[in-house]
C-alpha positions in Angstrom: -46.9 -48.4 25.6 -50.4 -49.1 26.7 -50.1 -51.0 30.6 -49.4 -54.8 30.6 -52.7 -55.5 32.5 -54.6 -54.1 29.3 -52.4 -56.0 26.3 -53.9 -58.8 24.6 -52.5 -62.1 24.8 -51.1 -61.4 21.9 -49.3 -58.2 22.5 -47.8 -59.7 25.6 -46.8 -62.8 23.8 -44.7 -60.5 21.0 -43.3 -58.0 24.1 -42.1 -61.5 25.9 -40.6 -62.5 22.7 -38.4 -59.2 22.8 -37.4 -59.5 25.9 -36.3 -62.6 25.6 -34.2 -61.4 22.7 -33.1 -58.8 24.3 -31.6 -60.2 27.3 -30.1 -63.8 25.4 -27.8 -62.0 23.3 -24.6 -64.0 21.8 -22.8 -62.0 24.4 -24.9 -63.1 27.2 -24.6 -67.0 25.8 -20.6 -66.7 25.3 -19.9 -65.3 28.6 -22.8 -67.9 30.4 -20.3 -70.7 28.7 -17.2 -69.3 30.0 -18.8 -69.4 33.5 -20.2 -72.8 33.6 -16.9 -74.4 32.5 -15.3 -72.3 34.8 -17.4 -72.9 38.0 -17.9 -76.7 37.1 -14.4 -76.7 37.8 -13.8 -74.3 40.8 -17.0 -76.4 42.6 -15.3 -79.2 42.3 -12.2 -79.1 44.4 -14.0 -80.2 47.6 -14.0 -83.1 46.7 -10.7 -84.1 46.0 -9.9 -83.3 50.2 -10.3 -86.6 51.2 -8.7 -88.2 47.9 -6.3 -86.3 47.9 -5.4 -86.4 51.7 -5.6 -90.1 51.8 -3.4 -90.6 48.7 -0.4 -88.3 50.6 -1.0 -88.5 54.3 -1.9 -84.7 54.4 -3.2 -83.1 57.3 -6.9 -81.2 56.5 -5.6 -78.0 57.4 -2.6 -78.3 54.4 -5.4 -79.3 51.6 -7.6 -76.5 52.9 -4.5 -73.7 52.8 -4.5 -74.7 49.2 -8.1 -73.9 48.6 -8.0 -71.2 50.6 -4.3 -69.7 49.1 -6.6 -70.1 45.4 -9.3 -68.0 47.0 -7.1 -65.3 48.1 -5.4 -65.4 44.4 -8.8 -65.0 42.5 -9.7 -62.5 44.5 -6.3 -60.4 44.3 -6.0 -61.3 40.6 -9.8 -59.9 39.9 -9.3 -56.1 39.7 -6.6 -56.7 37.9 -8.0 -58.7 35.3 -11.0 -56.0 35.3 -8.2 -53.6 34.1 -7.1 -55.4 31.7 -10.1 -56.0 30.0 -11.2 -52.7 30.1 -7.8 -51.8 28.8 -6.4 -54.0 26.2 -10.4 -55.9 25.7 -12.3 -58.4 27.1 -10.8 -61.3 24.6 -7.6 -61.0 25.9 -7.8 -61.2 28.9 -10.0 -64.2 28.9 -8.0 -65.9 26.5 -5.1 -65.1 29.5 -6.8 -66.4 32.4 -8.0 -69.5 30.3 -4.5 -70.4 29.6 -3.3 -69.6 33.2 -6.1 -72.0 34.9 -5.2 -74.9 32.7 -1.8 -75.0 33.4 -2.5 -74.7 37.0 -4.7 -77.3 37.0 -2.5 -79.6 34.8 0.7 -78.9 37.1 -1.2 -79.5 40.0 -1.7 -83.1 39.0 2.3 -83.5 39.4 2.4 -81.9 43.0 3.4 -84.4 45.8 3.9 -81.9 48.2 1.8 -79.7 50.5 3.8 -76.9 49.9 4.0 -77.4 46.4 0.3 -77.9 45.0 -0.2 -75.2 47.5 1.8 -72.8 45.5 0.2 -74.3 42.6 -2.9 -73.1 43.3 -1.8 -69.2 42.7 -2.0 -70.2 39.3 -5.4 -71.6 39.6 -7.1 -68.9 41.5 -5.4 -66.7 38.8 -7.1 -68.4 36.3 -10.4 -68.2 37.8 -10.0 -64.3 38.0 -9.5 -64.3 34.3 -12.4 -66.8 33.8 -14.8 -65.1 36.8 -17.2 -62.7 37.6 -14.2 -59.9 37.8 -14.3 -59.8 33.3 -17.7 -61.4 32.3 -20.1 -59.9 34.4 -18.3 -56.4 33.2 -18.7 -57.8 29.4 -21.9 -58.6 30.3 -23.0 -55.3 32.5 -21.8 -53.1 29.6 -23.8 -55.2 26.6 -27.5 -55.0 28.3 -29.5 -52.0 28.3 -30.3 -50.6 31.4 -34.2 -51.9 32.1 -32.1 -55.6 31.8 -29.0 -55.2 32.9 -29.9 -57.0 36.6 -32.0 -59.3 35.0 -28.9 -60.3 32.9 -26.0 -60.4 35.3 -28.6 -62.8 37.1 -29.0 -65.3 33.7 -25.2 -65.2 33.6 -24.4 -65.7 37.2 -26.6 -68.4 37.1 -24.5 -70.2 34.7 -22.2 -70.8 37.2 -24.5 -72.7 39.1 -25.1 -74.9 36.0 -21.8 -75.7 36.3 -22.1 -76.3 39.9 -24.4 -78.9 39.3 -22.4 -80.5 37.1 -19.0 -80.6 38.3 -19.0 -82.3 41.6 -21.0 -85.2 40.5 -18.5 -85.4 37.3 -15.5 -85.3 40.0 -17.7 -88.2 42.0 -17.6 -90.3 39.1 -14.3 -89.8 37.3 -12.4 -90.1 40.8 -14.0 -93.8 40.4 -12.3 -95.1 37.3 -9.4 -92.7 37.4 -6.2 -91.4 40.1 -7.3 -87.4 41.0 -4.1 -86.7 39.2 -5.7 -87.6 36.1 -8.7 -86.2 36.7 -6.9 -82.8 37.1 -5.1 -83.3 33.7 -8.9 -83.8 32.2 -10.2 -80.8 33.9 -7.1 -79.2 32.6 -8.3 -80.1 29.0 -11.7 -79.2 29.7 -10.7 -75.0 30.4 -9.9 -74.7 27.2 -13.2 -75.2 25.9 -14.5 -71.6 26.8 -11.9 -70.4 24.1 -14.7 -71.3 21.8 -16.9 -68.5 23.3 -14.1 -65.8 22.8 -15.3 -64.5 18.9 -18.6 -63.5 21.0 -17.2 -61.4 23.7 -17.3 -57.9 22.7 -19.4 -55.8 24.3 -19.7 -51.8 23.1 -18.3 -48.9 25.8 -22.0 -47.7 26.7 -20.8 -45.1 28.9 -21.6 -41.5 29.3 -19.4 -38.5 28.3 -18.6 -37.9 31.9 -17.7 -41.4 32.5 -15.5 -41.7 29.1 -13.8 -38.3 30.5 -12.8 -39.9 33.6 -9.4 -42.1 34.2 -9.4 -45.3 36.3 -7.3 -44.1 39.2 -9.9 -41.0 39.9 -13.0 -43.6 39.4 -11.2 -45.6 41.7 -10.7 -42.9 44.0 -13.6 -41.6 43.9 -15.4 -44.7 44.9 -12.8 -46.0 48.2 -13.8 -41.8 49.7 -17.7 -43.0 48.9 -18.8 -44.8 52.7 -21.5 -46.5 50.3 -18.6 -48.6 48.4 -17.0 -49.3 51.9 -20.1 -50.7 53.3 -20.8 -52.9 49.7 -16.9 -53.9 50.2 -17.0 -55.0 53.9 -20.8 -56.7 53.3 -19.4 -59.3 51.0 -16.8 -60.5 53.0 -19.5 -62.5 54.4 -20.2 -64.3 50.9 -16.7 -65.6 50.3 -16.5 -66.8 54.0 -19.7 -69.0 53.9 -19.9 -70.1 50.3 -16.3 -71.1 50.0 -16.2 -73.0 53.7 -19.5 -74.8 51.8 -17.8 -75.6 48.7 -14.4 -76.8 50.4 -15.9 -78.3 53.2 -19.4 -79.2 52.7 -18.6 -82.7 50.8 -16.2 -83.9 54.0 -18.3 -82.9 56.6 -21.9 -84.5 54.9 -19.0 -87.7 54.7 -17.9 -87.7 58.5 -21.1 -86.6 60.1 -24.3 -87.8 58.6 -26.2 -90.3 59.6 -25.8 -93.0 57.3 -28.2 -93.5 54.4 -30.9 -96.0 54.4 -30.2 -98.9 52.1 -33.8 -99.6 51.5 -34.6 -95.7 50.6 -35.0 -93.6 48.1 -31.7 -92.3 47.6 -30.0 -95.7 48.0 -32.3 -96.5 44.9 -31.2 -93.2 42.9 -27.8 -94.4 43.1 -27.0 -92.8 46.7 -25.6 -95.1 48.4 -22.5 -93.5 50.4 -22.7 -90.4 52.8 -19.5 -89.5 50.0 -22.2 -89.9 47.3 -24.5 -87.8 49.5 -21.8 -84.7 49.7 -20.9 -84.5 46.0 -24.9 -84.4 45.5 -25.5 -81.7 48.3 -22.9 -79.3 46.3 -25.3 -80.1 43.2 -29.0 -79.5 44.6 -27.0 -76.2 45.7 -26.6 -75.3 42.3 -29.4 -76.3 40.9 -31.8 -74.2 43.4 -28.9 -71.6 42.7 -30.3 -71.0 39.0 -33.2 -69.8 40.2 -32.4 -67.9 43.3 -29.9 -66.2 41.2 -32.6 -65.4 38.3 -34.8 -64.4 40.8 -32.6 -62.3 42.8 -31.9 -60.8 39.3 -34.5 -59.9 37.9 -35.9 -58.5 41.8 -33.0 -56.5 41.4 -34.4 -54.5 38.3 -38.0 -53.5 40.6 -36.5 -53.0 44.2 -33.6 -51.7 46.2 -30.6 -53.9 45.7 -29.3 -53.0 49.3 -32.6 -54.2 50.6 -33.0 -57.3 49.0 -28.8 -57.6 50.0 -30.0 -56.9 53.5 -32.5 -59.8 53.2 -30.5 -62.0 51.4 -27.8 -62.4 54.2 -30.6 -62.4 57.0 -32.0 -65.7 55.6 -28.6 -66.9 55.7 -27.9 -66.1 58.8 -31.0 -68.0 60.0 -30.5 -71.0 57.7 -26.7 -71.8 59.5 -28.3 -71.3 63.1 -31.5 -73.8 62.3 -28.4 -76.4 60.7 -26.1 -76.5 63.1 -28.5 -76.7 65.2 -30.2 -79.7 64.1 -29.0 -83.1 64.0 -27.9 -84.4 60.4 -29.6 -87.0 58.6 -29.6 -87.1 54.9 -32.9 -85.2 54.9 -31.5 -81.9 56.7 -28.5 -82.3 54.4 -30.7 -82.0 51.3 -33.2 -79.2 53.0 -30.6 -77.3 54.1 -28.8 -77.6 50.6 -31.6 -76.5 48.8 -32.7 -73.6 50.9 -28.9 -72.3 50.7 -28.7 -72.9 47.1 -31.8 -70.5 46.6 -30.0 -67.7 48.6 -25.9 -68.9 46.7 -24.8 -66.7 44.8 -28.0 -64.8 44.6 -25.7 -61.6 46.1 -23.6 -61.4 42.7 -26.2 -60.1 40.2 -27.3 -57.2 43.2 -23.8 -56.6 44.4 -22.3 -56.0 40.7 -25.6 -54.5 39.6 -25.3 -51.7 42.6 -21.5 -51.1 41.6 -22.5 -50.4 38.3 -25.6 -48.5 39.1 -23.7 -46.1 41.7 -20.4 -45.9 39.8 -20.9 -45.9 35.9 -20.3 -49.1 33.6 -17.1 -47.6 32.0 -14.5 -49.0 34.7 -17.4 -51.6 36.5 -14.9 -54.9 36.0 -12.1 -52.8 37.9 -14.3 -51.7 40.8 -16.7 -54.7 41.2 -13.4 -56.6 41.2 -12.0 -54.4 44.2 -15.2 -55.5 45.7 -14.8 -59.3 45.1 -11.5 -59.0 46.3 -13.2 -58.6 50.0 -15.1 -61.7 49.3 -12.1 -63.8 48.4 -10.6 -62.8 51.8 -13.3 -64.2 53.2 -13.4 -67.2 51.2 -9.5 -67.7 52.3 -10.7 -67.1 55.9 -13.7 -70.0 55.6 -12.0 -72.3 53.6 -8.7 -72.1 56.5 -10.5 -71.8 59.5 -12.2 -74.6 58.3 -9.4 -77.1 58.1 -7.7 -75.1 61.2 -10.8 -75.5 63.5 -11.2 -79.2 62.2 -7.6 -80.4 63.0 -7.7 -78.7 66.0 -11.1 -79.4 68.1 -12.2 -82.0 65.9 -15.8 -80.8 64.7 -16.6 -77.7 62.0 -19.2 -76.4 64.8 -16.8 -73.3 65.6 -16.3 -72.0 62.4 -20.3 -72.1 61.4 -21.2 -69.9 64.3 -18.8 -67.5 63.0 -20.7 -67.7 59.3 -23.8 -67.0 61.3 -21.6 -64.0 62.7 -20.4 -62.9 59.5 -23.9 -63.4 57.5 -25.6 -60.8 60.6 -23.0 -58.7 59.8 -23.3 -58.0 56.0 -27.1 -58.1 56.3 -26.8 -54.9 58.7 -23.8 -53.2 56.7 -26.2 -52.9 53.8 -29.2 -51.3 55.0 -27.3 -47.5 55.2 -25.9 -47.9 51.6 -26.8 -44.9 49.4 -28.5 -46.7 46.4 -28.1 -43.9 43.8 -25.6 -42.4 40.9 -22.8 -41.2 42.4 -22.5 -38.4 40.0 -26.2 -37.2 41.3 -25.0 -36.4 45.2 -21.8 -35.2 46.6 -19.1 -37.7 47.9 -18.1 -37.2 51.9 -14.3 -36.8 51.5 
């Protein structure tokens, strides 16, 4: 194929076309719905905290143990789920996690107890794992060819910011004409939607000979005696700490602290009228800027080192919480700093999956991506309950974003000394 610089317009305009076909395959759709109506649900849960608190006299540190306890679940749950997809298929263990999340969610509408909808939300974060990154990105990883395979974890990823954008808004406006309880039983009924994408998801083992030859347990092996996958592992722990701290705290803290919105302004006139309304909208410009920072960040990923643009990634985070916290918060740093951070979101998924794959082989990528995700769920459980800990105790959320800035310098140095090629092509340090 001649360069792109000398195709006509109409040669560019047919190779575009395949591309485009390429990439939006029924797989790629199917598994983009499972992830929107699973995220639009997950992004949501922020906030029910003051709701929720108000309704039963909870403490902030009990409703954020319950977010956090949900973290810790999805992430424990993921590798497993990973397994089981690559075991018994990717169907099954969708269909699995599907019906798992919508009981949670429909038990948890009956819990009048800390303790109890705390418990409750093992099921939930199990449900997520079946319904997460852990099984569709590996659905998804396996079905593109290799030129696209970044670009398309990125499209799918994405689709969880969709449904970022769309379910904290929905929350908003439900919890206004209906108890959270109920809301919870609709949310319950809405999981079961993404049963419609299961005929869809089956994606062929494209693996090679030496990958088919290999069992899980020496892939896994392998990879935990590679420093590279140590470094990948201990980098995303940053991740889960500062996006889930966002997502469970984000909403309350735009509430309590913001200056209060001008009546007469432009937001008052789009319907924002309430620092509330202006936290449920904050967790939606971040997932709307998170469909193309994640696109972006995916199809980067196909041109330049993933570790590199990892490395730069959490840098700009790091600099985005300093300038923040540093600030003082009016409804226009709220919406600046949601944007900029939506941009940078989940922009590490497509890179961080797309290098497991890339170094490890596709044939067991669920499995060890989802060993991978299980370090960024401990940090979500460690953001979303340092959060509520910090909060109850001293009052403010200051603390507990100096330590994201902490964590985000962290991950953006862990990254740089990755080895960014096929593990079968050099020899692991034992």
């Amino acid at each position: 194929m001649r360069p792109r610089a000398h195709q006509s317009d109409s040669e560019v305009g047919v190779e575009d076309v395949m591309v485009i076909r390429q990439v939006f395959t029924p797989i790629l759709i199917a598994a983009s719905l499972v992830l929107l109506i699973s995220f639009a649900i997950r992004a949501s849960f922020g906030i029910f905290q003051i709701p929720i608190a108000n309704d039963l006299g909870w403490f902030r540190t009990e409703f954020s143990l319950a977010i956090a306890i949900q973290n810790l679940s999805w992430g424990i749950a993921t590798p497993f789920f990973g397994a089981f997809a690559e075991k018994l298929g990717d169907r099954k263990a969708i269909l699995v996690g599907v019906l798992i999340y919508a009981l949670g969610l429909a038990l948890s509408s009956i819990a009048t107890t800390a303790s109890g909808h705390q418990m409750l939300e093992i099921l939930v974060g199990v449900g997520v794992a079946g319904t997460g990154f852990g099984v569709v990105l590996g659905v998804v990883g396996r079905a593109a060819s290799d030129e696209h395979r970044s670009l398309a974890l990125g499209i799918t990823t994405a689709a969880g910011s969709a449904g970022q954008i769309i379910g904290p808004p929905l929350t908003q406006y439900l919890l206004h004409s209906m108890t959270w309880q109920d809301v919870f039983l609709v949310f319950s009924g809405l999981i079961l939607l993404a049963l419609l994408s299961l005929p869809f998801l089956k994606a062929p083992p494209k693996v090679s000979k030496s990958e088919l030859e290999q069992s899980l347990m020496s892939s896994i092996n392998v990879a935990v005696r590679d420093p590279s996958y140590m470094l990948i592992f201990v980098g995303f722990f940053s991740c889960g700490f500062q996006l889930a701290f966002i997502t469970a705290h984000f909403p309350a803290f735009v509430t309590e602290a913001c200056a209060t919105i001008d009546p007469n302004g432009l937001l008052a006139k789009m319907g924002v009228k309430k620092t509330a309304d202006l936290g449920a909208l904050s967790i939606a410009v971040i997932g709307t800027f998170n469909i193309f920072g994640t696109i972006t960040a995916g199809a980067l990923g196909g041109r330049y080192p993933k570790r590199l643009l990892l490395a730069g990634i959490y840098m700009a985070r790091t600099v985005l919480f300093s300038w923040f916290i540093l600030t003082p918060m009016t409804p226009a740093t709220v919406l600046i700093f949601s944007s900029l951070i939506g941009s940078l979101w989940l922009a590490t998924v497509p890179l961080t999956s797309g290098l497991v794959a890339y170094i490890y082989g596709l044939r067991y990528m669920g499995t060890l991506y989802g060993l991978v995700f299980l370090s960024h769920q401990i940090g979500s459980f460690v953001g979303v309950w340092l959060g509520g800990d910090f909060y109850d105790r001293f009052g403010s959320y200051d603390v507990v974003w100096w330590v994201g800035v902490g964590t985000g310098l962290l991950s953006a140095v862990v990254h740089l000394p990755v080895r960014e090629r096929p593990i079968q092509d050099r020899a692991v340090v034992a």
